[in-house]
DRENZATI-875260 format. One record per atom (N, C-alpha, C): atom name; x, y, z. Coordinates in Angstrom, 2 decimals, decimal comma. Each point is the difference from the previous one (the first is absolute). Example, Ala and Ser with C-alpha at 12.3 -4.5 7.8 and 13.67 -1.06 7.14 Angstrom:
2
+------+---------+---------+---------+
: atom :      c1 :      c2 :      c3 :
+------+---------+---------+---------+
:    N :   13,19 :   -5,69 :    7,80 :
:   CA :   -0,89 :    1,19 :    0,00 :
:    C :    0,90 :    1,20 :    0,00 :
:    N :   -0,35 :    1,05 :   -0,72 :
:   CA :    0,82 :    1,19 :    0,06 :
:    C :   -0,77 :    1,09 :    0,73 :
+------+---------+---------+---------+
***
This chain:
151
+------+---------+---------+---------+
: atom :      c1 :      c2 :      c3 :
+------+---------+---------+---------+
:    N :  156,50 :  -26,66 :  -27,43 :
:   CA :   -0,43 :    0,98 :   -0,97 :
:    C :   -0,59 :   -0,70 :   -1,21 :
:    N :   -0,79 :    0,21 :   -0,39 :
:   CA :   -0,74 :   -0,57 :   -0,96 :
:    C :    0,47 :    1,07 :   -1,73 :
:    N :   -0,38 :   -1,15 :   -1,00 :
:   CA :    0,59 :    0,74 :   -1,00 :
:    C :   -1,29 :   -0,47 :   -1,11 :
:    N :   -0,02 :    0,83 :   -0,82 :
:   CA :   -0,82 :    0,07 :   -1,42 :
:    C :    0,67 :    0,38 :   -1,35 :
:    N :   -0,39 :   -0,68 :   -1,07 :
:   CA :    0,26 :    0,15 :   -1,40 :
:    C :   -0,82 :   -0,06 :   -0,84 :
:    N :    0,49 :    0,94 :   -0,62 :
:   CA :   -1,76 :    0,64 :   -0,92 :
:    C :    0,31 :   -1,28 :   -1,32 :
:    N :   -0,53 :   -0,67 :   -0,59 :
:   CA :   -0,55 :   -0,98 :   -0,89 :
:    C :   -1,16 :    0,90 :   -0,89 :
:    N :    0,16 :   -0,37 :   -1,67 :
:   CA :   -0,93 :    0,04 :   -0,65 :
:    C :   -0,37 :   -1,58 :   -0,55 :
:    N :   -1,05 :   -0,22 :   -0,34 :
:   CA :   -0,24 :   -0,98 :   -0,09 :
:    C :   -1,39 :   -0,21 :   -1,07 :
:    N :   -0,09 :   -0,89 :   -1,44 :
:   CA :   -0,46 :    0,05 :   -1,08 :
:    C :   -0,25 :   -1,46 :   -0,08 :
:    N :   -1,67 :   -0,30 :    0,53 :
:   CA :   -0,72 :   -1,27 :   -0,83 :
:    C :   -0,63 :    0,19 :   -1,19 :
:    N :   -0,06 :   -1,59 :   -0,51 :
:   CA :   -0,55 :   -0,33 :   -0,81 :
:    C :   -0,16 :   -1,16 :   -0,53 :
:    N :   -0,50 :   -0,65 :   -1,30 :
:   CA :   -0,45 :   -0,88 :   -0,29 :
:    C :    0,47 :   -0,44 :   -1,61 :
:    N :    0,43 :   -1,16 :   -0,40 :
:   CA :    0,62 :    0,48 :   -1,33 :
:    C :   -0,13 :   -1,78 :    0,04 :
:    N :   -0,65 :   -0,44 :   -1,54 :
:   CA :   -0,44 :   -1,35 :   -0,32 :
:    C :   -0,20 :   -0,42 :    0,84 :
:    N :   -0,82 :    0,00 :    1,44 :
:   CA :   -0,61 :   -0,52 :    1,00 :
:    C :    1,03 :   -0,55 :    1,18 :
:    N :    1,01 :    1,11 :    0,06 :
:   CA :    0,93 :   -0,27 :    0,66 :
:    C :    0,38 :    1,32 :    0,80 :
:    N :   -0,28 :   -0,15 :    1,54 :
:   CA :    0,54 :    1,70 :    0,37 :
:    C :    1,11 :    0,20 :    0,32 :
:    N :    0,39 :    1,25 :    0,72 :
:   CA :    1,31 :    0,28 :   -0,61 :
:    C :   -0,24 :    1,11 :    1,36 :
:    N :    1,09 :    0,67 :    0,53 :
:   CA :    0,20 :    0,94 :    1,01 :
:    C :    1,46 :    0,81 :   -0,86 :
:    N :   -0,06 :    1,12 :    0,06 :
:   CA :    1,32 :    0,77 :   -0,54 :
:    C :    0,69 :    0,68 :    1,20 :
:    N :    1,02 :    0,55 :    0,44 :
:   CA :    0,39 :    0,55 :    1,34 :
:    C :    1,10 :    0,73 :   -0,58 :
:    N :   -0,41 :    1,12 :    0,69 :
:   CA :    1,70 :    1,17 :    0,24 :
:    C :    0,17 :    0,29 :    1,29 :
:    N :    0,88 :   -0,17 :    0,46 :
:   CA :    0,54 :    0,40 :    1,47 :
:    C :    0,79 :    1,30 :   -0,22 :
:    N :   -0,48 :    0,83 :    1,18 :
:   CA :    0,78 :    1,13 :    0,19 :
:    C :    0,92 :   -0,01 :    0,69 :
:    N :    1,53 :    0,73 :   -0,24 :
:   CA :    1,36 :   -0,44 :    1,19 :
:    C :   -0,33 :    0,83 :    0,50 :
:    N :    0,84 :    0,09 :    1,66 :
:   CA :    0,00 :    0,61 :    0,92 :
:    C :    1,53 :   -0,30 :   -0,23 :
:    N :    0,56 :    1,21 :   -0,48 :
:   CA :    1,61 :   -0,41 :   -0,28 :
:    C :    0,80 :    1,23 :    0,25 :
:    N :    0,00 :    0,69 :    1,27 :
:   CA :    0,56 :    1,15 :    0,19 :
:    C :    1,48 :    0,03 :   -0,49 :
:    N :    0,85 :   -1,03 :   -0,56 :
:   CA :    1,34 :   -0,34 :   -0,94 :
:    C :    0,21 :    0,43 :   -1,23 :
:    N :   -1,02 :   -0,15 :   -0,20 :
:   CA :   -0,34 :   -0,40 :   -1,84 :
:    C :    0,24 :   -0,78 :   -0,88 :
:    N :    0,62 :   -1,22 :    0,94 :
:   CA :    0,31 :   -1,20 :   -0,37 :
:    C :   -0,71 :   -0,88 :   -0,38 :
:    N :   -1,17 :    0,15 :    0,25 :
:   CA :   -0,85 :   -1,13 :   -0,87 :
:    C :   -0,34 :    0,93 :   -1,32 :
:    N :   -0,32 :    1,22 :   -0,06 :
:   CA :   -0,75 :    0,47 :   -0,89 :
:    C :    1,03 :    0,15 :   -1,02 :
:    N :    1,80 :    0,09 :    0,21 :
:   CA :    0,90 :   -0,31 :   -1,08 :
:    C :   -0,38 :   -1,05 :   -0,95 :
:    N :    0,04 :   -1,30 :    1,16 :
:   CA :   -0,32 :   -1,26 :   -0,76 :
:    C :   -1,17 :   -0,28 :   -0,82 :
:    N :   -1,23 :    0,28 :    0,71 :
:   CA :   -1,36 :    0,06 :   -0,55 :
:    C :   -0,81 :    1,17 :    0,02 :
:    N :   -0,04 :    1,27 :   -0,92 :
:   CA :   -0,06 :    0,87 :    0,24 :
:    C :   -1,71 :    0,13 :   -0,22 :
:    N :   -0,71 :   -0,72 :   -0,81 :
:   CA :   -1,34 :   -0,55 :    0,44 :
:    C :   -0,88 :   -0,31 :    0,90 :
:    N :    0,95 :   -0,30 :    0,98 :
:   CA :   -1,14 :   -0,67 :    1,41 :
:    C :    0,83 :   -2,03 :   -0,09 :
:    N :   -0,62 :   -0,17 :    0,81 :
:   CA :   -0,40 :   -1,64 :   -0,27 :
:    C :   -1,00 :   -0,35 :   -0,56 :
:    N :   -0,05 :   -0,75 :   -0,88 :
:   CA :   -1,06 :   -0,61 :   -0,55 :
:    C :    0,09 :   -1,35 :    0,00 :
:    N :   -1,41 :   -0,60 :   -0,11 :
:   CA :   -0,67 :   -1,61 :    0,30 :
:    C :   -1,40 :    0,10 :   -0,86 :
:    N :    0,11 :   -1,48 :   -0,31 :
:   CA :   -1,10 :   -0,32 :   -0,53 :
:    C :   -0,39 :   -1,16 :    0,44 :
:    N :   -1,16 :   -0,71 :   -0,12 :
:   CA :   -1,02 :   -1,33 :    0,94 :
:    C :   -1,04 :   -0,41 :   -0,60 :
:    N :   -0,08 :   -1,03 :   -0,16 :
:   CA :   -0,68 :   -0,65 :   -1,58 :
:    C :   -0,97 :   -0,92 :    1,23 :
:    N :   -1,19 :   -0,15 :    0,06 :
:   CA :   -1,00 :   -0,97 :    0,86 :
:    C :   -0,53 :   -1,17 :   -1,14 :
:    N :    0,61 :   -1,18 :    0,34 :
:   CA :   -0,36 :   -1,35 :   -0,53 :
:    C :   -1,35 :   -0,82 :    0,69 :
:    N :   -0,79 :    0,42 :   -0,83 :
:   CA :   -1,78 :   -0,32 :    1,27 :
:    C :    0,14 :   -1,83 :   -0,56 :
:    N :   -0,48 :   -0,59 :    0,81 :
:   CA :    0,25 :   -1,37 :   -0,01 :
:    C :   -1,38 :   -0,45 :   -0,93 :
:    N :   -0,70 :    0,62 :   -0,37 :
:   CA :   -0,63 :   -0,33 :   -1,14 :
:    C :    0,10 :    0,12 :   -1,26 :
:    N :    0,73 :    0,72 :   -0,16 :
:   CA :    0,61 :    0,56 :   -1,23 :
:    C :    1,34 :   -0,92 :   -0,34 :
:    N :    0,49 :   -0,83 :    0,74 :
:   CA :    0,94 :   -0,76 :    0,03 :
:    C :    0,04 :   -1,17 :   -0,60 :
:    N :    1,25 :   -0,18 :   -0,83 :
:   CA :   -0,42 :   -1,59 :   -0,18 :
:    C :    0,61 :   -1,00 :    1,01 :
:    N :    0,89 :   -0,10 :    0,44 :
:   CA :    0,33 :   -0,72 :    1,24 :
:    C :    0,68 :    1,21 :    1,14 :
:    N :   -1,33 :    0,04 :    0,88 :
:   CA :    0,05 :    0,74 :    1,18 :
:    C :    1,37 :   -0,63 :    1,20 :
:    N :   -0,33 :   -1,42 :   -0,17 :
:   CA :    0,51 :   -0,56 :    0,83 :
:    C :    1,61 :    0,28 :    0,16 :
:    N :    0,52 :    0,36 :   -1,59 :
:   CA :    1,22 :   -0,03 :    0,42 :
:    C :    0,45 :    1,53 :    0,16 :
:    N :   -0,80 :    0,52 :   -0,04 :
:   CA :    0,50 :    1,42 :    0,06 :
:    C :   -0,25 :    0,10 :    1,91 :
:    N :   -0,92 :   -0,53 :    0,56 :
:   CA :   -0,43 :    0,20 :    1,71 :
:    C :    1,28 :   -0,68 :    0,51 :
:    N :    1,05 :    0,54 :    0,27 :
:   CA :    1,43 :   -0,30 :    0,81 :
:    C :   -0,40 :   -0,57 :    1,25 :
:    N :    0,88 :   -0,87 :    0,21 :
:   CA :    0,20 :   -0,44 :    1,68 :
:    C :    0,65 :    1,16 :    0,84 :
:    N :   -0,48 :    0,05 :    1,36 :
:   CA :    0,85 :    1,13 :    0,43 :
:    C :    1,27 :   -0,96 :    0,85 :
:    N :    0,79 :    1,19 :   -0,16 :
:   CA :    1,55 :   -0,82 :    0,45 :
:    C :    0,27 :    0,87 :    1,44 :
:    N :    0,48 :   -0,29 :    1,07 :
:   CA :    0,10 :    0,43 :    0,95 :
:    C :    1,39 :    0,49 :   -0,03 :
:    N :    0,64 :    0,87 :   -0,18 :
:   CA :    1,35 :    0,97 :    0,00 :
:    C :    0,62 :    0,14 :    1,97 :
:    N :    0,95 :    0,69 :   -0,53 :
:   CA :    0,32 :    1,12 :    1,37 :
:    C :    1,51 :    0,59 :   -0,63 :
:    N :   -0,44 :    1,09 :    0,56 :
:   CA :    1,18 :    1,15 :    0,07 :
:    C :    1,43 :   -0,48 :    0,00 :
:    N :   -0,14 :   -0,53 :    1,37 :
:   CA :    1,43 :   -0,39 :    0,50 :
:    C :   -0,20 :   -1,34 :    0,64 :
:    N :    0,85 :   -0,72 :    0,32 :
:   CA :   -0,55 :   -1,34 :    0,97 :
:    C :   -0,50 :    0,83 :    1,22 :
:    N :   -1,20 :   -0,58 :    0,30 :
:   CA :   -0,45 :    0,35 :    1,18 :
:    C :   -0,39 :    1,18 :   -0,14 :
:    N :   -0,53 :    0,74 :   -0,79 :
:   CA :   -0,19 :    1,57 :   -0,61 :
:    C :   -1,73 :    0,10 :    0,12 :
:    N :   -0,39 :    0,56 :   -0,71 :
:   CA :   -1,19 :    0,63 :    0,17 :
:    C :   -0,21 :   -0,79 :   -1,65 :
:    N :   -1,50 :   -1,15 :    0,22 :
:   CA :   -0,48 :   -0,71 :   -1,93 :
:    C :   -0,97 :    0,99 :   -0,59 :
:    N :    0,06 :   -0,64 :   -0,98 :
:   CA :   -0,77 :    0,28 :   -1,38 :
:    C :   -0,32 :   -0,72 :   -0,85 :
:    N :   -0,94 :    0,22 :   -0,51 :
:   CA :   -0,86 :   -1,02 :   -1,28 :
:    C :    1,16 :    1,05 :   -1,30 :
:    N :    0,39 :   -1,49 :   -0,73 :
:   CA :    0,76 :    0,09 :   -1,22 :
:    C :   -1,35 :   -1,04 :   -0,87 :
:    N :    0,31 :    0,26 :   -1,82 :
:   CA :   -0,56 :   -0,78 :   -0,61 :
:    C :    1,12 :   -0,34 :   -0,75 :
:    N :    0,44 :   -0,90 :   -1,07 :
:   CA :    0,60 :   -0,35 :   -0,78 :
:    C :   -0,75 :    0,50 :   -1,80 :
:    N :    0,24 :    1,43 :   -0,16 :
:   CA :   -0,80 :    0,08 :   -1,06 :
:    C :    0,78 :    0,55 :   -1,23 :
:    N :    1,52 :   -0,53 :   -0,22 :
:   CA :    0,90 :   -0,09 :   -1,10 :
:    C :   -0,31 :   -1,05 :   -0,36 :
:    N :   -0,58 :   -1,29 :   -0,06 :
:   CA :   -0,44 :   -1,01 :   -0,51 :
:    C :   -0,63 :    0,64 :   -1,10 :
:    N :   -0,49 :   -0,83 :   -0,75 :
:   CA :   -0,63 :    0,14 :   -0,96 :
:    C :   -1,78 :   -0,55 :    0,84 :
:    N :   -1,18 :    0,02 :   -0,86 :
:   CA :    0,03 :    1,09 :   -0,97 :
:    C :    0,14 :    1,36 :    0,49 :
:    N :    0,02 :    0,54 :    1,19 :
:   CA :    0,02 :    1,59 :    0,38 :
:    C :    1,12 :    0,69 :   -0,77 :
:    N :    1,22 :   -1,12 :    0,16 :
:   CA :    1,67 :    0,22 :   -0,27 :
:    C :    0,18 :    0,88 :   -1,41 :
:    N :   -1,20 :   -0,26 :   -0,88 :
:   CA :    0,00 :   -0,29 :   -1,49 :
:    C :   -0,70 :    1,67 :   -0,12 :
:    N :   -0,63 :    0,49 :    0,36 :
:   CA :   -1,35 :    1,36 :   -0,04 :
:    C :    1,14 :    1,09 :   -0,17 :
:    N :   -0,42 :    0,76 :   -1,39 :
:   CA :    0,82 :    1,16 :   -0,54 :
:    C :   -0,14 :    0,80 :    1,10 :
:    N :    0,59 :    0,22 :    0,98 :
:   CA :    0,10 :    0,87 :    1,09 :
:    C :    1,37 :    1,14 :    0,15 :
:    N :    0,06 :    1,32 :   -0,13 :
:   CA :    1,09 :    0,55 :    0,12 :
:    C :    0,90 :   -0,38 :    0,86 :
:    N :    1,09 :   -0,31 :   -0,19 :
:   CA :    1,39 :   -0,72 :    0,93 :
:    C :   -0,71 :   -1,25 :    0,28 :
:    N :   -1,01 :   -0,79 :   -0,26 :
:   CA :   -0,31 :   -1,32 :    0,88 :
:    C :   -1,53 :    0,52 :    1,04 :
:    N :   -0,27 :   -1,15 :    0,46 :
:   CA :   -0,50 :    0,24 :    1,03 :
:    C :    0,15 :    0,49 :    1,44 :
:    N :   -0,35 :    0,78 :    0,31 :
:   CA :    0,66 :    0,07 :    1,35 :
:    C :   -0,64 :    0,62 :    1,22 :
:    N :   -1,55 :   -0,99 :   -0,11 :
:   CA :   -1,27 :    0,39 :    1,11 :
:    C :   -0,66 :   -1,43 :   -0,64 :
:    N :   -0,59 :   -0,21 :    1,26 :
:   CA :   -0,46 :   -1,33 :   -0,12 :
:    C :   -1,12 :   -0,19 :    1,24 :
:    N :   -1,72 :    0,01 :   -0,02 :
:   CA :   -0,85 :   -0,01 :    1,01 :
:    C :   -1,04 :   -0,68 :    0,02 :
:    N :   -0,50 :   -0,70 :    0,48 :
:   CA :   -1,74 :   -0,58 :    0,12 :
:    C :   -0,91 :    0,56 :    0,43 :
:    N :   -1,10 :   -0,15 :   -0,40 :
:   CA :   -1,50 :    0,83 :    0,57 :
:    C :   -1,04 :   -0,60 :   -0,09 :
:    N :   -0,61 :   -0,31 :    1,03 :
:   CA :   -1,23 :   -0,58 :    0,24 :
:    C :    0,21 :   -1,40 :    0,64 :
:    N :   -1,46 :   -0,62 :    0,04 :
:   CA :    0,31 :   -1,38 :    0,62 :
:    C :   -1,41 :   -1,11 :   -0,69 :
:    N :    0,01 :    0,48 :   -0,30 :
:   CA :   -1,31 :   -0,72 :   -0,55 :
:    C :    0,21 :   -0,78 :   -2,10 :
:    N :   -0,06 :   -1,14 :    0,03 :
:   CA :    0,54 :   -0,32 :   -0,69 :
:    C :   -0,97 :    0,76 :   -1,47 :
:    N :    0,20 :   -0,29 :   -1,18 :
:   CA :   -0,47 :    0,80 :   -0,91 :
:    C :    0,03 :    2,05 :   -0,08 :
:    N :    0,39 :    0,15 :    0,91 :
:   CA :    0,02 :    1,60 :    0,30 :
:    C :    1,31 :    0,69 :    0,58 :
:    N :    1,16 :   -0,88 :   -0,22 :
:   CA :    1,20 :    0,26 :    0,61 :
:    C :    0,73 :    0,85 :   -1,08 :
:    N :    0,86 :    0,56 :    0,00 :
:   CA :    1,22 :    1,20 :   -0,29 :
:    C :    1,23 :    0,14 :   -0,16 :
:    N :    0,86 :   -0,37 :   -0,47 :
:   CA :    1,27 :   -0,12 :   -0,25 :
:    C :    0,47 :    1,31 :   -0,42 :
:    N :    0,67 :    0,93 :    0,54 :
:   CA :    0,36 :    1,26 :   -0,02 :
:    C :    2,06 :   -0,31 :   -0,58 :
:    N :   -0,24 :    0,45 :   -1,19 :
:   CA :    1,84 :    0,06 :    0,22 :
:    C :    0,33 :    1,78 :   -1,09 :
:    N :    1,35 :    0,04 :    0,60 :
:   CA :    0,34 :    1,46 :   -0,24 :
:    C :    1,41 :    0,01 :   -0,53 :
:    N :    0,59 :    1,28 :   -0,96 :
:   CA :    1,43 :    0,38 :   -0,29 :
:    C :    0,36 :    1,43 :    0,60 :
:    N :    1,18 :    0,35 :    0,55 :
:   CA :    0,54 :    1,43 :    0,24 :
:    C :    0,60 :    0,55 :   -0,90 :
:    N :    0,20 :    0,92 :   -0,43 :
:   CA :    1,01 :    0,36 :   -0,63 :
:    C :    1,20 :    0,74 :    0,76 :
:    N :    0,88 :   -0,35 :    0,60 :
:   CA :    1,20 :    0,42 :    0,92 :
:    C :    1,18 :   -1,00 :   -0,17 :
:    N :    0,42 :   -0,59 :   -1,06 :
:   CA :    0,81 :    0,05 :   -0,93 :
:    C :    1,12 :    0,03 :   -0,49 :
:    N :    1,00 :   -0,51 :    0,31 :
:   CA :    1,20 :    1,17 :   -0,52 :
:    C :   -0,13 :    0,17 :   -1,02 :
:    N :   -0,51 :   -0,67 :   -1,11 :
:   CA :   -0,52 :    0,46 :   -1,45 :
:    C :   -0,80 :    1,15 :    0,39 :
:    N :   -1,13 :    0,57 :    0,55 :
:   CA :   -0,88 :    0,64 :   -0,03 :
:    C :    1,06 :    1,54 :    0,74 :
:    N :    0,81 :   -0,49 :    0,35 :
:   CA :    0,94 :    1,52 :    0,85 :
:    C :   -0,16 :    1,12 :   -1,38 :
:    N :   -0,48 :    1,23 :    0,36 :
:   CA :    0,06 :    0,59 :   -0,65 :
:    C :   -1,38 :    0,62 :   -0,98 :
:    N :   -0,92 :   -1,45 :   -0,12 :
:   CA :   -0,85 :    0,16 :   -0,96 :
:    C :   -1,14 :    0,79 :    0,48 :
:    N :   -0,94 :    0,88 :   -0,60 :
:   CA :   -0,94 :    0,77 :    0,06 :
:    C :   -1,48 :   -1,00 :   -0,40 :
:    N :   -0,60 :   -0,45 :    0,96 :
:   CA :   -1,41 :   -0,83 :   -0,34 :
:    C :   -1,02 :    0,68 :    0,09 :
:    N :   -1,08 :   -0,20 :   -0,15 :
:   CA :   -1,55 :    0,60 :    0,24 :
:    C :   -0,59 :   -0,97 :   -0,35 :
:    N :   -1,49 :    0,59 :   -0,07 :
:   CA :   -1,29 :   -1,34 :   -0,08 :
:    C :   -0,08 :    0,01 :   -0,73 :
:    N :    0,30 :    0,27 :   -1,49 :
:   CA :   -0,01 :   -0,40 :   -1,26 :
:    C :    0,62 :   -1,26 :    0,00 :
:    N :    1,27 :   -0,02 :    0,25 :
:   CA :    1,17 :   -0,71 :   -0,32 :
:    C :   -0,29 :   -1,35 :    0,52 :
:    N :   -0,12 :    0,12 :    1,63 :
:   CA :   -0,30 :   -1,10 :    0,69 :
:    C :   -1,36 :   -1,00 :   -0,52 :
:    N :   -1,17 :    1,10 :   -0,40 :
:   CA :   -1,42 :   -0,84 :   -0,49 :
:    C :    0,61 :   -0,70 :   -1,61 :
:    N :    0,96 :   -0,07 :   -0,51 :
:   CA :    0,42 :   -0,63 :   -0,92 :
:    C :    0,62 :   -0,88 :    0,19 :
:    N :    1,01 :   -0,19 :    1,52 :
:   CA :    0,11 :   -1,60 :    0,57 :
:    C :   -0,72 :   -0,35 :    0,31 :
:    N :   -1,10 :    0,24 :    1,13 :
:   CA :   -1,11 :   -0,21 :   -0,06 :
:    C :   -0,90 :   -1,02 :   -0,92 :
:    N :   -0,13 :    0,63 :   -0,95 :
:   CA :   -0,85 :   -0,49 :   -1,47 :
:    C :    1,11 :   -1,22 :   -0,25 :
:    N :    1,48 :    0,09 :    0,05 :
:   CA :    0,62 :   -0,99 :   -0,73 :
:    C :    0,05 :   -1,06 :    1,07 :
:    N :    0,12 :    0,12 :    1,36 :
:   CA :   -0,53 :   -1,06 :    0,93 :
:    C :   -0,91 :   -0,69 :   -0,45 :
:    N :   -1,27 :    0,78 :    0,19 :
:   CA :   -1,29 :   -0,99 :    0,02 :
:    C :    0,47 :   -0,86 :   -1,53 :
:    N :   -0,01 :    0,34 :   -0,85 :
:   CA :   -0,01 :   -0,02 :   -1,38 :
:    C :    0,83 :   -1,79 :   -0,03 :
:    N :    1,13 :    0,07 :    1,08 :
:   CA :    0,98 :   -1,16 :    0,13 :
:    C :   -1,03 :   -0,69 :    1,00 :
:    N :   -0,97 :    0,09 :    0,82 :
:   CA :   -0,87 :   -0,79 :    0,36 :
:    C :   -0,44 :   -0,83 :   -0,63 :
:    N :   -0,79 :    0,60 :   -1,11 :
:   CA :   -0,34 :   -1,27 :   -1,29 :
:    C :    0,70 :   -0,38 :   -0,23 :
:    N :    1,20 :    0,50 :   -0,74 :
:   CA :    0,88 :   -0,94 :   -0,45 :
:    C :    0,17 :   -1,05 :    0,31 :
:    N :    0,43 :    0,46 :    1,64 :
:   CA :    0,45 :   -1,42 :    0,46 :
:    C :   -1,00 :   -1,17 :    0,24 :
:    N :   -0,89 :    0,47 :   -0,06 :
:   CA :   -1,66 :   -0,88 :    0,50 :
:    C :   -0,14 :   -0,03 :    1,36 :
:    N :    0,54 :    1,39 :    0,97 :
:   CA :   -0,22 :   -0,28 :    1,46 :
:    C :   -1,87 :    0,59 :    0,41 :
:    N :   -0,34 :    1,00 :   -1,82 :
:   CA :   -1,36 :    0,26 :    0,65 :
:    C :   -0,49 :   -0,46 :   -1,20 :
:    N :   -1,29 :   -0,68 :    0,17 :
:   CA :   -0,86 :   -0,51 :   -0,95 :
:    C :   -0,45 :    0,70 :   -1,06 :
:    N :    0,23 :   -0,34 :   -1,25 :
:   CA :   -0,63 :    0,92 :   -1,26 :
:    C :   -1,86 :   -0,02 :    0,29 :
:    N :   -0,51 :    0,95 :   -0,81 :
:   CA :   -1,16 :    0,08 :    0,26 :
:    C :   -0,38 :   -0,92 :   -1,36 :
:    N :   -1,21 :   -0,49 :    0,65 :
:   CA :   -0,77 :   -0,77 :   -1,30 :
:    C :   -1,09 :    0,64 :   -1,01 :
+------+---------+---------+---------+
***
């Protein structure tokens, strides 16, 4: 049986840095998620374009070969609590981590936060709220010098 979940979903672009916003809709015939998060799920996804970067290199992860269980079914893990990713004002941390593309100068570093929480149990979000981590993400980009100031 196949299953679907309705997603809203909000791009954009903010100091030359994009950004994806997400609400997930529950399918929670309990009402157990919607106790906890009575909002939806929400995520946000910040795209690090490798030109805009000041060292691309360390942000492009090695992929690590995982598995489930011994002998289980693998997966590509990255190590992206390191710094600098470790460091990016991200709600709860980071906790999405992706590459895109293959071609050097035009590659993509995709990383993301959820809000699901036990801090967040309870709290009421929208796209206001979230485009203000958002803004304070990128914002810790410069800071940190992971994207290049403009000249």
């Amino acid at each position: 049986m196949s299953e679907m979940r309705e997603k809203i979903t909000w791009n954009g672009l903010h100091r030359d840095v994009g950004f994806k916003i997400v609400n997930w809709d529950y399918e929670d015939p309990t009402g157990t998620m919607l106790r906890h998060w009575p909002s939806g799920a929400w995520n946000f996804y910040l795209y690090l374009y490798e030109q805009h970067c000041a060292d691309f290199a360390a942000l492009w992860l090695p992929d690590i070969v995982k598995e489930w269980s011994p002998g289980g079914k693998k997966y590509i893990s990255h190590d992206y609590y390191k710094d600098p990713l470790g460091q990016i004002d991200l709600h709860g941390g980071i906790t999405f981590y992706d590459k895109h593309g293959y071609t050097d100068g035009f590659r993509t570093v995709e990383v993301g936060c959820d809000y699901q929480h036990y801090t967040d149990e309870g709290q009421l979000y929208n796209n206001d709220c979230v485009f203000e981590d958002v803004k304070a993400a990128i914002a810790s980009l410069y800071d940190l010098g992971i994207i290049k100031q403009k000249q």
